[in-house]
C-alpha positions as CSV (number, residue, x, y, z in Angstrom):
1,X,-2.2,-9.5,25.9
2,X,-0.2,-12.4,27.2
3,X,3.1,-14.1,26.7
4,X,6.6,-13.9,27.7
5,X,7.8,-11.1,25.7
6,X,4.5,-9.0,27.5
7,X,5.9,-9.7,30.8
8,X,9.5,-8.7,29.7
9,X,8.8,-5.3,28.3
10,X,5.4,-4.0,30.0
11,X,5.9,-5.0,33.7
12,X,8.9,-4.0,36.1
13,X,12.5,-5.8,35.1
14,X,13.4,-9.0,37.5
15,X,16.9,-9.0,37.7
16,X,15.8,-13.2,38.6
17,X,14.5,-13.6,34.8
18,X,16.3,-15.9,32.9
19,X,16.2,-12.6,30.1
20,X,16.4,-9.2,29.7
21,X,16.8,-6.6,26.8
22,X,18.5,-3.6,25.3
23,X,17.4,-0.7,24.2
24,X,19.3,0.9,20.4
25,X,20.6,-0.4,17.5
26,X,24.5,-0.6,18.4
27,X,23.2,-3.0,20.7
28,X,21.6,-5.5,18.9
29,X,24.0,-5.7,16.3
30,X,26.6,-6.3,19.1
31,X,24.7,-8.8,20.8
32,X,23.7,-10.9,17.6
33,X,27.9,-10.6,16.3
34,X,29.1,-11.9,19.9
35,X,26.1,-14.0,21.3
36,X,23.7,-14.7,18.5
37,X,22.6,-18.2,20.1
38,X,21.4,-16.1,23.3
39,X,19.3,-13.4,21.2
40,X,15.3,-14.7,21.3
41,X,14.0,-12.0,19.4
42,X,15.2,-8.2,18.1
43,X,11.9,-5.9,17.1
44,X,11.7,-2.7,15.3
45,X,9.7,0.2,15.9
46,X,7.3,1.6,13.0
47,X,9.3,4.4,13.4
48,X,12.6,2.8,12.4
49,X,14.2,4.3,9.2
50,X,13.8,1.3,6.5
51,X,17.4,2.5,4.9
52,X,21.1,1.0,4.8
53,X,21.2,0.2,8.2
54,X,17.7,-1.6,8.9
55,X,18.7,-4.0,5.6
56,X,22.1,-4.9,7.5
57,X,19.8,-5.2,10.6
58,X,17.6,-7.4,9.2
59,X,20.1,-9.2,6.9
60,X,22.6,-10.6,9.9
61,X,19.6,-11.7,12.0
62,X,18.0,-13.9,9.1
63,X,21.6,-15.1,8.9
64,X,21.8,-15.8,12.0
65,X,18.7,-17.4,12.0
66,X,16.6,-14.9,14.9
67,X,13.5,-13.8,14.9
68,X,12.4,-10.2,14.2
69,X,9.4,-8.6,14.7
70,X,8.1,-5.4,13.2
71,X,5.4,-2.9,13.4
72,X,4.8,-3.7,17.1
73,X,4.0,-0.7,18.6
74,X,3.2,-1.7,21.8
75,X,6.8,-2.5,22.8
76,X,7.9,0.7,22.3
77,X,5.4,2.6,24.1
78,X,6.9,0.4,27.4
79,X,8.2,1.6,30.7
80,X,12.1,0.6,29.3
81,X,11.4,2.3,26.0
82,X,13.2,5.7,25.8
83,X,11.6,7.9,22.8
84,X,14.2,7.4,20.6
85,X,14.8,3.6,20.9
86,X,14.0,2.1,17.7
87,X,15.0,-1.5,18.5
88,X,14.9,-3.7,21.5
89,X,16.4,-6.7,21.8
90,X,15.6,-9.7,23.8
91,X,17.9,-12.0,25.0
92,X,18.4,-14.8,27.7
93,X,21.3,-13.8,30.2
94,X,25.0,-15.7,29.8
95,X,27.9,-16.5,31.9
96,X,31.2,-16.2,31.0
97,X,34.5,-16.7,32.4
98,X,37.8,-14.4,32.8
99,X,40.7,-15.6,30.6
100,X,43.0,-17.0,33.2
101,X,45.9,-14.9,31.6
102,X,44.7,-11.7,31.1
103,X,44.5,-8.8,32.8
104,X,41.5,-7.9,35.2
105,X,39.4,-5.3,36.5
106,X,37.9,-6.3,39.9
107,X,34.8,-4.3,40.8
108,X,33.9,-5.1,45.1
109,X,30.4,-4.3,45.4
110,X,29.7,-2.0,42.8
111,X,25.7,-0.1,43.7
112,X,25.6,1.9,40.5
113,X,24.4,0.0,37.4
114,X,26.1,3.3,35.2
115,X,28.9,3.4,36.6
116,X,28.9,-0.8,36.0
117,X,27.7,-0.1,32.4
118,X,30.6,2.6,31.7
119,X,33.2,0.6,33.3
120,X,32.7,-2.2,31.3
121,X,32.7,0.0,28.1
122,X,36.3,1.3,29.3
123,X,37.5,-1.9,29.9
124,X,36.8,-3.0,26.3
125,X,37.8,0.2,24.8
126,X,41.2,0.6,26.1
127,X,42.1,-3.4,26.0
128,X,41.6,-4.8,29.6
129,X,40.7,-8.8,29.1
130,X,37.8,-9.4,31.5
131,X,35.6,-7.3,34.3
132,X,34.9,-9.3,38.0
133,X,32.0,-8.4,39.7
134,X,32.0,-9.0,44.1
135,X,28.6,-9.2,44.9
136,X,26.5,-8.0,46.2
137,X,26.9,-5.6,43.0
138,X,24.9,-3.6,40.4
139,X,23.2,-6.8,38.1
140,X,24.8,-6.4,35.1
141,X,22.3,-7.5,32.7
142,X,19.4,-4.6,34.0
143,X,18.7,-2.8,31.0
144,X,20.4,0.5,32.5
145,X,23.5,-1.6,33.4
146,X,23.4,-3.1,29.1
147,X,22.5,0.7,28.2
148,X,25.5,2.3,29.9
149,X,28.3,-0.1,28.7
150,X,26.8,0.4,24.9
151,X,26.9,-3.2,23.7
152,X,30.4,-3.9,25.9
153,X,28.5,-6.4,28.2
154,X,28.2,-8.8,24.8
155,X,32.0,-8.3,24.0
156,X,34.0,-8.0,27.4
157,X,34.4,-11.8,29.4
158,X,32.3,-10.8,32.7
159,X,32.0,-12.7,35.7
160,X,30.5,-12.4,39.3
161,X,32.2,-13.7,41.9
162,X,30.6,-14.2,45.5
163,X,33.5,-12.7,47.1
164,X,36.4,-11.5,46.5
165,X,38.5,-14.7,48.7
166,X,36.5,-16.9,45.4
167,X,38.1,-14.4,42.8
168,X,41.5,-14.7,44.1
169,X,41.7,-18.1,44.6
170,X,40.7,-18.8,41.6
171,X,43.4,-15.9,40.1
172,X,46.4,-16.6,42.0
173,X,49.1,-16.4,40.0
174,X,48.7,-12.5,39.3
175,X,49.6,-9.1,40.8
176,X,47.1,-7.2,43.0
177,X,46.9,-3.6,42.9
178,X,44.4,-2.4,44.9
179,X,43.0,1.2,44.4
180,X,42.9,3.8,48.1
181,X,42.9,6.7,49.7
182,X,45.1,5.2,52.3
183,X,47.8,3.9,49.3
184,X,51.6,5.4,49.6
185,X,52.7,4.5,46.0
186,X,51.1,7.2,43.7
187,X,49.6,5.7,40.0
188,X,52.6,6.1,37.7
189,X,54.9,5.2,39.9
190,X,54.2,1.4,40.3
191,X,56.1,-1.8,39.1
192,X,53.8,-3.5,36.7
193,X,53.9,-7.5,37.0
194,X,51.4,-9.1,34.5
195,X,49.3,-9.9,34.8
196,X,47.4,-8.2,37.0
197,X,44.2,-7.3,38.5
198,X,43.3,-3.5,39.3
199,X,40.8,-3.8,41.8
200,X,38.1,-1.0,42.7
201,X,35.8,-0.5,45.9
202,X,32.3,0.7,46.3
203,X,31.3,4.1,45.5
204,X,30.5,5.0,48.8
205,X,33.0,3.1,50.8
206,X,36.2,2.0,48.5
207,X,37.9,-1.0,49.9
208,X,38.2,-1.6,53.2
209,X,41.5,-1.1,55.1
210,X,42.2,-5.3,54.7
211,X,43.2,-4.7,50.8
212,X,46.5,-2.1,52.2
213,X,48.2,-5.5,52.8
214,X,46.5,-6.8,49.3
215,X,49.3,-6.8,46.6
216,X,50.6,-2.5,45.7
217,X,47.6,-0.8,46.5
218,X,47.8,2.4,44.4
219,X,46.5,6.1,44.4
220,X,45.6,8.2,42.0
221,X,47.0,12.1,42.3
222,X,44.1,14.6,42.3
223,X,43.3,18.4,43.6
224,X,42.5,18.6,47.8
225,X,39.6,20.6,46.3
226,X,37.8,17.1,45.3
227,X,37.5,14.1,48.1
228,X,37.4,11.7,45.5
229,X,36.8,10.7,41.7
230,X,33.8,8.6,40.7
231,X,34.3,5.2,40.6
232,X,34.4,5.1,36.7
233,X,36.7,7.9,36.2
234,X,38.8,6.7,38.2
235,X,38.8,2.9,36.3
236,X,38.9,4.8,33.3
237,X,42.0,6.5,34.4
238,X,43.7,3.6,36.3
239,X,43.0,1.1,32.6
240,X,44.6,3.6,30.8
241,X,47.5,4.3,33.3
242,X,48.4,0.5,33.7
243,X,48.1,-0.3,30.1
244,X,50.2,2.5,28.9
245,X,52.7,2.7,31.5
């Protein structure tokens, strides 16, 4: 069997494809409300209840003039196929920008495409304007990455920067607060200046010692009895913190 969607689905993702896919229903209708002029094709499994949901399915992608497929069970039977996906969409990958006057989340070298994935589902959810990716960094279009932030990716302005000097030039008229270990003002206790941009290191590593001179750097509270949060609990806690201050 040959073609492009064969290559897509059957042999190993290539984070340098032009496309890639996700994996649930939520998804596609996400991707086909925000980006309908990227989605190439959304199929259905056999399995696929044909009630309420699947007409509304169906209905916006005929409006929205993209193609479905049905009754192809090959697809689903596919190394990215968990058991109880029942549509898989296909998509070519987008770039967008960060609105100039909103308020970021800076991610330096994230290596986990969950914790990317979750992140940018927290971002959306609790009202932050756009996520900024250092590389090198989790790809945020591998079908893991799309999984985790549950359609977020389609609705949250996302860019990847190649460093983080190239983010903050191009964001300088905002305040940095940088999240450490090493920080002396505690979360809660910060002056907000909007907007801003609440940066986060790498899961392993954090931020190196340069960002202490970076802007507030802040530090989140927690029990000696832990060394640190993960990475997305600790966005998660920092977004709400900042926006609800």
């Amino acid at each position: 069997m040959k073609g492009e969607w064969y290559d897509i689905f059957v042999n190993q993702y290539d984070k340098n494809s032009p496309v890639s896919y996700a994996n649930g229903t939520t998804l596609a209708f996400e991707l086909m409300l925000n980006h309908p002029d990227k989605a190439k094709r959304i199929y259905l499994s056999p399995s696929l209840k044909r009630d309420e949901t699947y007409k509304k399915l169906v209905n916006l992608a005929n409006s929205k003039h993209i193609v479905i497929i049905e009754n192809n069970e090959k697809i689903f039977k596919s190394p990215w196929a968990k058991d109880s996906t029942f549509v898989i969409s296909e998509f070519e990958k987008f770039e967008t920008k960060l609105p100039s006057n909103g308020n970021h989340v800076v991610l330096v070298n994230p290596s986990n495409m969950g914790n990317v994935g979750t992140i940018m589902r927290s971002c959306l959810a609790l009202g932050i304007d756009g996520l900024a990716l250092i590389k090198p960094c989790a790809d945020p279009f591998d079908p893991k990455t799309i999984r985790a932030s549950m359609g977020a990716i389609f609705a949250l302005p996302i860019e990847t920067f190649s460093s983080f000097e190239e983010y903050q030039k191009a964001n300088l008229n905002r305040a940095f607060y940088p999240f450490m270990l090493k920080a002396e003002t505690m979360l809660g206790a910060q002056k907000i200046t909007t907007p801003f941009a609440l940066i986060f290191g790498n899961e392993a590593t954090g931020l190196n010692d340069n960002f202490l001179s970076l802007g507030t750097p802040i530090k989140i509270k927690q029990s000696p009895k832990a060394d640190s949060l993960n990475l997305d609990n600790a966005a998660a806690i920092g977004i709400y913190d900042f926006l609800n201050h």
